[in-house]
Every structure is written in C-alpha cells, then in structure tokens.
C-alpha atoms as a printed R data frame, in Angstrom:
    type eleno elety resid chain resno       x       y      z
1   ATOM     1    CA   UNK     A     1   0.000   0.000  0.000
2   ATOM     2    CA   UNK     A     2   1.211   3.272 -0.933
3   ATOM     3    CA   UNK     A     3   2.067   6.061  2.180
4   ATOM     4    CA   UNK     A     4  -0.157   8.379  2.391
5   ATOM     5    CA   UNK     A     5   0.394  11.845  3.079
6   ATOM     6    CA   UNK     A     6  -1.878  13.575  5.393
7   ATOM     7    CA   UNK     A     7  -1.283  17.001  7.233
8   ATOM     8    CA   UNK     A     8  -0.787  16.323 10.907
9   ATOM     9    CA   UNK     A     9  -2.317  19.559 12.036
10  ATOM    10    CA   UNK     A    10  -3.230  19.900 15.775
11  ATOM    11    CA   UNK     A    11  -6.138  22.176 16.915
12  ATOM    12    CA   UNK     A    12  -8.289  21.698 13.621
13  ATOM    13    CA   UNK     A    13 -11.857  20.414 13.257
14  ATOM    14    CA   UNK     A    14 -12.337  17.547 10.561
15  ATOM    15    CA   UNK     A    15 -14.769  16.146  8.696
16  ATOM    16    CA   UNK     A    16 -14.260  12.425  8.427
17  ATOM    17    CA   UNK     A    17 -15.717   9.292  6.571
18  ATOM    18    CA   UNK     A    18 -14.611   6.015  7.926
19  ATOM    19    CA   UNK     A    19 -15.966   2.839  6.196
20  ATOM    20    CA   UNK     A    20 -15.939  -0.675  7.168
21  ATOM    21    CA   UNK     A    21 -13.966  -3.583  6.196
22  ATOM    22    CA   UNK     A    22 -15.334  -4.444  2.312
23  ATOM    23    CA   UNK     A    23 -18.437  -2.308  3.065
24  ATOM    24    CA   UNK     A    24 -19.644  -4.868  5.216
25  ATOM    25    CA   UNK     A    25 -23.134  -3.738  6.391
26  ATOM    26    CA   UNK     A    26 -22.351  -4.844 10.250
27  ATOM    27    CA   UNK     A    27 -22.481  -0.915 12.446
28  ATOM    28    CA   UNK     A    28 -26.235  -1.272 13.056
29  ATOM    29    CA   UNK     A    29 -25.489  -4.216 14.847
30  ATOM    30    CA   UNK     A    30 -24.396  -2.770 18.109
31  ATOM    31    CA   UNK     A    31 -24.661   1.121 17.542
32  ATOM    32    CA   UNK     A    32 -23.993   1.203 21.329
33  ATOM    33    CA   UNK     A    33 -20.544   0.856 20.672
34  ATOM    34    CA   UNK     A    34 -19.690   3.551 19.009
35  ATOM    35    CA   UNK     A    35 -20.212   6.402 21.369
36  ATOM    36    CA   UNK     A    36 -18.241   3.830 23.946
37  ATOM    37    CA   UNK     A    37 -15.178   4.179 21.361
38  ATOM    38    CA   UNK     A    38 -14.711   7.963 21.325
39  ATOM    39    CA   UNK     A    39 -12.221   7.956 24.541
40  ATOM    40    CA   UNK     A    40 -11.721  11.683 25.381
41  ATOM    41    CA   UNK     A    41 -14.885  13.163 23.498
42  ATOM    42    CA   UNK     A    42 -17.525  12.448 20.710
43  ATOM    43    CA   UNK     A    43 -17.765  14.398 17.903
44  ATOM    44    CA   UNK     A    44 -19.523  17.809 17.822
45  ATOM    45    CA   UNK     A    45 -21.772  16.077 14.952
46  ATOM    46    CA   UNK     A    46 -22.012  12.586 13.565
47  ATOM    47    CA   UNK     A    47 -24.398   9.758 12.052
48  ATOM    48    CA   UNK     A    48 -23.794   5.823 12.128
49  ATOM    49    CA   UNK     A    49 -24.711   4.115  9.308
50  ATOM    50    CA   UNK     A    50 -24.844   0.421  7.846
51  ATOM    51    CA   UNK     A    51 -21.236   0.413  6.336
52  ATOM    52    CA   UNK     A    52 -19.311   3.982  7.529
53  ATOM    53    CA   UNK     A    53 -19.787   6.761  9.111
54  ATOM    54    CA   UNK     A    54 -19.700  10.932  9.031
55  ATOM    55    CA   UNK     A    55 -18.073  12.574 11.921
56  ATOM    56    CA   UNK     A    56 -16.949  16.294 12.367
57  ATOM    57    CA   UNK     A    57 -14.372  16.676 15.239
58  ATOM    58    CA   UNK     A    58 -12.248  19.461 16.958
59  ATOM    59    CA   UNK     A    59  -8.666  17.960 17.335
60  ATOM    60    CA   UNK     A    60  -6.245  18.622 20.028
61  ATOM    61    CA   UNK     A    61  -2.754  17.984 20.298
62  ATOM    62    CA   UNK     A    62  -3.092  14.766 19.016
63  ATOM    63    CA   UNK     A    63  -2.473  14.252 15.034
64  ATOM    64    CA   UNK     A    64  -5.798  13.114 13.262
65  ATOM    65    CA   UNK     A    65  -4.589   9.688 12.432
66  ATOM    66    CA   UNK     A    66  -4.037   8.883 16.439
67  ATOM    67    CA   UNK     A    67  -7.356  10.058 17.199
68  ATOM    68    CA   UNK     A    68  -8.726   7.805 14.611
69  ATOM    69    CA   UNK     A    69  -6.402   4.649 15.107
70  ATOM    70    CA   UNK     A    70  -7.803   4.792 18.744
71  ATOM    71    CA   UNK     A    71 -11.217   4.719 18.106
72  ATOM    72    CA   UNK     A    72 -10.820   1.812 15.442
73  ATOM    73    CA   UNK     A    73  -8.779  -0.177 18.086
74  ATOM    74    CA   UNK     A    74 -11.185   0.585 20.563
75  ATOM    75    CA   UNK     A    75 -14.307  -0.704 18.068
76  ATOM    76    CA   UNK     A    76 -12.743  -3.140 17.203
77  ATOM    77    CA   UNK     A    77 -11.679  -5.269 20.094
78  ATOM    78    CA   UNK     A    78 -15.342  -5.168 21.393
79  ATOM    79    CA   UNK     A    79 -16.960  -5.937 17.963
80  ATOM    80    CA   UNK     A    80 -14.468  -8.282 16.114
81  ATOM    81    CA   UNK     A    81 -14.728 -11.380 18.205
82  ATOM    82    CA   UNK     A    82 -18.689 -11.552 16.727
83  ATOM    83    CA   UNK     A    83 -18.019 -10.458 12.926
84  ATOM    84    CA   UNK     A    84 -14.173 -10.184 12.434
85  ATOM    85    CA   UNK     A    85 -12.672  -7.561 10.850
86  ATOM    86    CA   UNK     A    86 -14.036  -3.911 10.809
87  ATOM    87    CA   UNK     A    87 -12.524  -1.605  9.473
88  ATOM    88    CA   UNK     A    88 -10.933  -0.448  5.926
89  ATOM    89    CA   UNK     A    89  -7.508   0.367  6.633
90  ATOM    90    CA   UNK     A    90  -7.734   4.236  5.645
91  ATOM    91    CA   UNK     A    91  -9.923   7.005  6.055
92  ATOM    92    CA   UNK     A    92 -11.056  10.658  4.304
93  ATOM    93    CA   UNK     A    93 -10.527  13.416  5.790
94  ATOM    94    CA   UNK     A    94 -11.160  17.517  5.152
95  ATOM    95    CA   UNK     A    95  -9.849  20.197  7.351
96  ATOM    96    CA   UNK     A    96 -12.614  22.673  7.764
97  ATOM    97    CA   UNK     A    97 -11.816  25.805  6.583
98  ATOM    98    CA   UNK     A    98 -14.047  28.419  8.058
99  ATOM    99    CA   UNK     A    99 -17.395  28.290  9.797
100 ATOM   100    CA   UNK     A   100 -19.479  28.216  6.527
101 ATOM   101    CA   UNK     A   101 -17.534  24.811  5.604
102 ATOM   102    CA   UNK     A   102 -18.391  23.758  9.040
103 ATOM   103    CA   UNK     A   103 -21.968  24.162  8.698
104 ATOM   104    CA   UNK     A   104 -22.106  22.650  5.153
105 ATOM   105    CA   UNK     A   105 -20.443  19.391  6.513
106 ATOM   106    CA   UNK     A   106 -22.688  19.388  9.586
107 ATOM   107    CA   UNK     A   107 -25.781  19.501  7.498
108 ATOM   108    CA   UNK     A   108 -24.571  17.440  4.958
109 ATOM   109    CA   UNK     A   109 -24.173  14.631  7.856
110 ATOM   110    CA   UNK     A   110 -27.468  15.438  9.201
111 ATOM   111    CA   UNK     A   111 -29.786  15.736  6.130
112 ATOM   112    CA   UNK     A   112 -27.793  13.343  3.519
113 ATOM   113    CA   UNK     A   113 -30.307  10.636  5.018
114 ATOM   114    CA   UNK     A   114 -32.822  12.073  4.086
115 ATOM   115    CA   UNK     A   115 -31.204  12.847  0.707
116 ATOM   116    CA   UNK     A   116 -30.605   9.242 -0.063
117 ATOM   117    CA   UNK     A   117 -33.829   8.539  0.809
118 ATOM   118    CA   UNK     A   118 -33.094   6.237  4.278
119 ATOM   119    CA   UNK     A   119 -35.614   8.170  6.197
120 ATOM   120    CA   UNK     A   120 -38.573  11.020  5.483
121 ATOM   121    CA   UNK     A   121 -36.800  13.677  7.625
122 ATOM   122    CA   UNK     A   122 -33.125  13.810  9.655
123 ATOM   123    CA   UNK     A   123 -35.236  13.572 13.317
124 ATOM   124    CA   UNK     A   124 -36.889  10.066 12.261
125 ATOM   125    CA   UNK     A   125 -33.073   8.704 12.276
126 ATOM   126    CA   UNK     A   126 -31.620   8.225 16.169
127 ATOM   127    CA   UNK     A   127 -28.511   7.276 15.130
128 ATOM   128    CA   UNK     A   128 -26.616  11.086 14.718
129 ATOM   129    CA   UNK     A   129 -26.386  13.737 16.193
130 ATOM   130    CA   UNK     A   130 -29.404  15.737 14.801
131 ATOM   131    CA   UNK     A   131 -31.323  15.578 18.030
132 ATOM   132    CA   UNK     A   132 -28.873  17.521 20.213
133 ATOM   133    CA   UNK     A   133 -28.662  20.317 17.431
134 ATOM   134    CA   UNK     A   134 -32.527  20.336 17.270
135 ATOM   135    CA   UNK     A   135 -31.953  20.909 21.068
136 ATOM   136    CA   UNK     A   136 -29.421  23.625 21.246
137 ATOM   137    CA   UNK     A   137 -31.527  25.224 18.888
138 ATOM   138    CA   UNK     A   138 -29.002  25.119 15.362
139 ATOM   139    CA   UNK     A   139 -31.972  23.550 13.577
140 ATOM   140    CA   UNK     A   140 -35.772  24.447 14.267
C-alpha cells in the first residue's frame, strides 16, 4: 500500500468518513458501541450508518490519524470477536476551513439521510447527532 500523506495539524476540526472492512453492512449491529469508542470526546456532529460513518471533530494535540487509530482499536476489540474484521484500513478526511464549511459538513451529515432517501426527515433517524442540534436550537 502506498504512504499516504496527510497534514498532521493539531487544533483543527475535521470532517471524516470512515468505512468498514469491504463495506460490510455490520455498524447497526451494536450502535452502542460507538459512542463507547470515542475515549476523550464524541464528535460535535455525527451519524452511524450500515457500512461507515460521518463525523466532524475538533482535534487537540493529538495528530488526526491517532485520534482515529484509537477509536478503530477501541471498536474493534469489542466488535471483532462476533463479525471479524471492521474496518478499511484508511480514512477521508477535510480540514474545515471556516465556519461556513463547518456548517455545510454538519448539514450534509445530518440531512444526507434524508437525501438518499433512508428516512422522510433527519429527526426520524436516532442514530446522529441531529437531536442535540434540534436541542441547542441550530436547527428548528
């Protein structure tokens, strides 16, 4: 496999997309684990789906990659013993760039559901983290 090249910048926020292991539909199958797998914090917005998942996060000190190794490991040793492997060995990745790209990812992970037709409207999925924004008031 070729090395790739990623910026290690600290202090960012990301959008990520990690997918499973041959795009194995298998995350629905214990959804409690992935909130269990974020060690120091969850993401400021996310959804779980079948085979990946969309996640914005606010990195600290700690490069991207380590942040993302972790929760994989962490996944992983609590889910592989019932359905083996997990993961794909990579992940994608986009530095947000201001707060307009931040809300274009956010509502792209919230409303792509709904998009792809999955469910009628973002609040009929539990799985993200569209009820907390409803909440807080970002979303009426």
């Amino acid at each position: 496999m070729t090395p790739l090249r990623r910026y290690n910048l600290t202090g960012h926020t990301y959008f990520i997309t990690v997918v499973t292991y041959k795009r194995h539909r298998i995350l629905l199958k214990n959804p409690e684990l992935f909130p269990k797998s974020w060690r120091k914090s969850m993401p400021t917005a996310w959804v779980l789906l079948l085979d990946h998942f969309h996640a914005v996060l606010e990195v600290g000190e700690c490069p991207i990659s380590d942040v993302l190794h972790s929760v994989k490991i962490t996944y992983s040793r609590r889910f592989r013993d019932q359905h083996g492997r997990v993961w794909q060995n990579r992940f994608w990745d986009h530095v947000i760039r201001d707060q307009q790209d931040l809300n274009r990812h956010i509502d792209y992970i919230h409303y792509n559901l709904a998009g792809h037709g999955i469910v009628a409207s973002p609040g009929d999925y539990c799985l993200s983290s569209f009820s907390s924004y409803v909440a807080d008031g970002s979303y009426e």
